[in-house]
C-alpha positions as CSV (number, residue, x, y, z in Angstrom):
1,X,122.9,126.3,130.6
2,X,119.3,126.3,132.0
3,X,117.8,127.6,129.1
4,X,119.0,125.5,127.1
5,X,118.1,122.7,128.4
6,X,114.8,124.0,129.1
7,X,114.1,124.8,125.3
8,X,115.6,121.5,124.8
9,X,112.8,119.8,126.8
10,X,110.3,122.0,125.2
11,X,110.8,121.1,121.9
12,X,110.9,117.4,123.0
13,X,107.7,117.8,124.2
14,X,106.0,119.3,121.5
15,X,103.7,117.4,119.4
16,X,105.1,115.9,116.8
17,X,103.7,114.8,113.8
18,X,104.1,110.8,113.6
19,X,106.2,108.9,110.7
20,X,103.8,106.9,109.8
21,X,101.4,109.9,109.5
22,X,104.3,111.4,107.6
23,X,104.6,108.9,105.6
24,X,100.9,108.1,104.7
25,X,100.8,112.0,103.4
26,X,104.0,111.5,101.4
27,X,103.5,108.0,100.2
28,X,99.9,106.2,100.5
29,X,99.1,102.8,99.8
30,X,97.9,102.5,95.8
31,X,97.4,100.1,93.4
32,X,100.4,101.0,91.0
33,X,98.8,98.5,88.4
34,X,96.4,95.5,88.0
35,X,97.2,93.2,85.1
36,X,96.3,91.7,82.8
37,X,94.4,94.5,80.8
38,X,93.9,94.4,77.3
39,X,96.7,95.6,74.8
40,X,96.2,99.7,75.2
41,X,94.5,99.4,78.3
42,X,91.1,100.2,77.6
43,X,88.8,98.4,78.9
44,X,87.1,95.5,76.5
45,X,82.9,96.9,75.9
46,X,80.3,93.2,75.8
47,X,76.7,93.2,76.6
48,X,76.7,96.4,78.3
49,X,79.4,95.5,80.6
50,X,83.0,96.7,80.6
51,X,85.6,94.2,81.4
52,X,89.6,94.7,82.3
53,X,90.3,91.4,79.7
54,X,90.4,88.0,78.8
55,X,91.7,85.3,80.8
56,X,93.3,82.8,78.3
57,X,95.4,79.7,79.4
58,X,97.0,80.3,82.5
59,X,96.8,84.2,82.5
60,X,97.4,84.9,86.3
61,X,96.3,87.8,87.6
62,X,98.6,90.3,89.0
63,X,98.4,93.6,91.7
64,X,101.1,95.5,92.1
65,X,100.8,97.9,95.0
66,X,103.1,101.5,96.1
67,X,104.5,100.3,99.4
68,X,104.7,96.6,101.0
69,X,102.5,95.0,102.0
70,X,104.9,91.4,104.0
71,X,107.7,92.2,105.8
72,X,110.7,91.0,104.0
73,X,111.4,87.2,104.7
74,X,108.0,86.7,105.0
75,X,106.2,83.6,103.8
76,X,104.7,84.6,101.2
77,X,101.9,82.3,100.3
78,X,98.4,83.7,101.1
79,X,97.4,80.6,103.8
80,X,95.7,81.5,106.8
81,X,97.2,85.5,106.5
82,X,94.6,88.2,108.6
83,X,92.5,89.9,106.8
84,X,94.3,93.0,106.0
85,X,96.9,91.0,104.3
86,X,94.6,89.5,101.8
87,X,94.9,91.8,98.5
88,X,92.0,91.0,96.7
89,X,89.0,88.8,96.4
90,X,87.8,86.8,92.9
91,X,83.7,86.8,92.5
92,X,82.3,84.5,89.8
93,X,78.8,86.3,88.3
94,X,76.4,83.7,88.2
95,X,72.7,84.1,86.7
96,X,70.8,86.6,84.9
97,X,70.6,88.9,88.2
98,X,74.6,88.9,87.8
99,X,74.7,87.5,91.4
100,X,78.4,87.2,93.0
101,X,80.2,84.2,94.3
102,X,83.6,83.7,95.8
103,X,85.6,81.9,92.5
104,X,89.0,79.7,92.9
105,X,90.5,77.6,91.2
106,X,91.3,73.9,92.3
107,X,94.7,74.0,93.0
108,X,94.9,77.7,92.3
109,X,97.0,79.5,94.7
110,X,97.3,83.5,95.7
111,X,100.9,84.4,96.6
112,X,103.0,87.6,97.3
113,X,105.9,87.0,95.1
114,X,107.3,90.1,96.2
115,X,106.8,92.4,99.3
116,X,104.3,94.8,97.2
117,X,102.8,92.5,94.5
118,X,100.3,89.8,95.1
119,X,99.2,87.5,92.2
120,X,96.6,84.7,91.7
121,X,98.2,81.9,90.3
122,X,96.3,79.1,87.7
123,X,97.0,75.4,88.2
124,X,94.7,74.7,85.2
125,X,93.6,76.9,82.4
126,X,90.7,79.4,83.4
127,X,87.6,77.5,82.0
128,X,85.5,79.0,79.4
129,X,82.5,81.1,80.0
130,X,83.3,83.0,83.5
131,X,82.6,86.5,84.0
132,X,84.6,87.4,86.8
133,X,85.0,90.2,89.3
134,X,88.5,91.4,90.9
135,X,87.6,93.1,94.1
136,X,90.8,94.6,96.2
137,X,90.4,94.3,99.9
138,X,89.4,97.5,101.4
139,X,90.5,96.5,105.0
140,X,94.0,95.9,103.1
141,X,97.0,97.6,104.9
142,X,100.7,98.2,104.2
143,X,103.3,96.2,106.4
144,X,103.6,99.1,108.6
145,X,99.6,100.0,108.8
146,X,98.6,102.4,106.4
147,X,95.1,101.5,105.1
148,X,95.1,101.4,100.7
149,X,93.5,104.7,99.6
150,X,91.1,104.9,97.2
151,X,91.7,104.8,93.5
152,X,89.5,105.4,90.4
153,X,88.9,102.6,87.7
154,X,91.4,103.3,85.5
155,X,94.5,102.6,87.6
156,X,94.9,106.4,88.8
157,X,95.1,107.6,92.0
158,X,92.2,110.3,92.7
159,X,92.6,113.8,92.3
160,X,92.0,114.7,95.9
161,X,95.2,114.1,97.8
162,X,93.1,114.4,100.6
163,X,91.7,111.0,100.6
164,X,90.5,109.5,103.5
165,X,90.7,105.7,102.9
166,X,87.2,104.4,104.1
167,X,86.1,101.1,104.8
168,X,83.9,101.1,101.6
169,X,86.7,101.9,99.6
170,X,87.4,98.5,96.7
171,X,88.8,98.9,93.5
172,X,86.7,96.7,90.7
173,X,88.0,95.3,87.6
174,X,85.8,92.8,85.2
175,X,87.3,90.0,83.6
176,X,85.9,86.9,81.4
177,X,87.4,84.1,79.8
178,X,86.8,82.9,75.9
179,X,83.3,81.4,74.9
180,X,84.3,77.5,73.9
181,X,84.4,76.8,70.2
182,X,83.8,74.0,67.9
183,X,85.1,74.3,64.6
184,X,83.5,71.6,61.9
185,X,85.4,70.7,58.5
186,X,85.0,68.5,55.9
187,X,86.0,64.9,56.0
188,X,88.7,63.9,53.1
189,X,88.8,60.6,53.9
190,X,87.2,57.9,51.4
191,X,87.2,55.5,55.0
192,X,85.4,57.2,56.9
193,X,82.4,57.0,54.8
């Protein structure tokens, strides 16, 4: 009876390897997908830069992610959430030098309509002429903690399963919306000359 209770409390005290470090091994934090991307999801080649797609209308722009990121019964609306709930941040490119700016939308909102995908919704259409940048938050982390690992630009996890997620780490995707157009025709009608 002593000894087992004795090897009881041994193995009790052993180390143990955590859940959530369980967890992390078995299932990190990725970006399943980022959308939208162009029909066979290549990337769209323009003036030597490489974007994800267009925006047209009110394309919004969605992240889905491996594991959640709100509790369930969460609000989900992106207002005043800490920083490692954000998912991702929008840069406008302004200026030859390609300078970034933080870009929204008036009335725009960024929402979690689920517990793992966050989206950027349009109020308006996206207005003509934007190059933008998609940056995901590298301080993001799952509801219960585990920091987003990083992933190449092509929607793949890396090779390495033994990523350490790093503070640098930020997936990038380009986007730009249409150039405006003016068509001209020909007047048929004998009153307007």
């Amino acid at each position: 009876m002593a000894t087992t209770f004795i090897f009881l409390l041994c193995i009790f005290l052993l180390p143990r390897v955590s859940d959530a470090a369980l967890m992390e091994s078995k299932l990190p934090l990725k970006i399943v997908s980022i959308l939208p991307t162009d029909d066979d999801g290549n990337n769209i080649k323009n003036d030597q830069q490489s974007y994800s797609a267009t925006l047209r209308g009110r394309d919004a722009i969605t992240v889905a992610f491996s594991r959640p990121i709100m509790a369930l019964g969460s609000d989900y609306d992106i207002v005043d959430v800490p920083e490692d709930k954000i998912p991702f941040y929008l840069y406008k490119l302004v200026g030859e030098a390609k300078e970034e700016k933080i870009f929204t939308l008036p009335g725009s909102k960024m929402r979690y309509p689920t517990t793992f995908i966050a989206r950027y919704d349009t109020a308006i259409d996206w207005p003509t002429d934007l190059d933008l940048v998609l940056k995901v938050n590298p301080s993001l982390r799952s509801y219960d903690g585990l920091q987003v690992v990083d992933v190449d630009h092509n929607n793949k996890a890396s090779d390495d399963e033994s990523t350490i997620p790093s503070s640098s780490t930020s997936v990038v995707r380009y986007y730009k919306t249409p150039s405006q157009v003016m068509l001209l025709g020909g007047i048929s009608s004998k009153q307007a000359y």
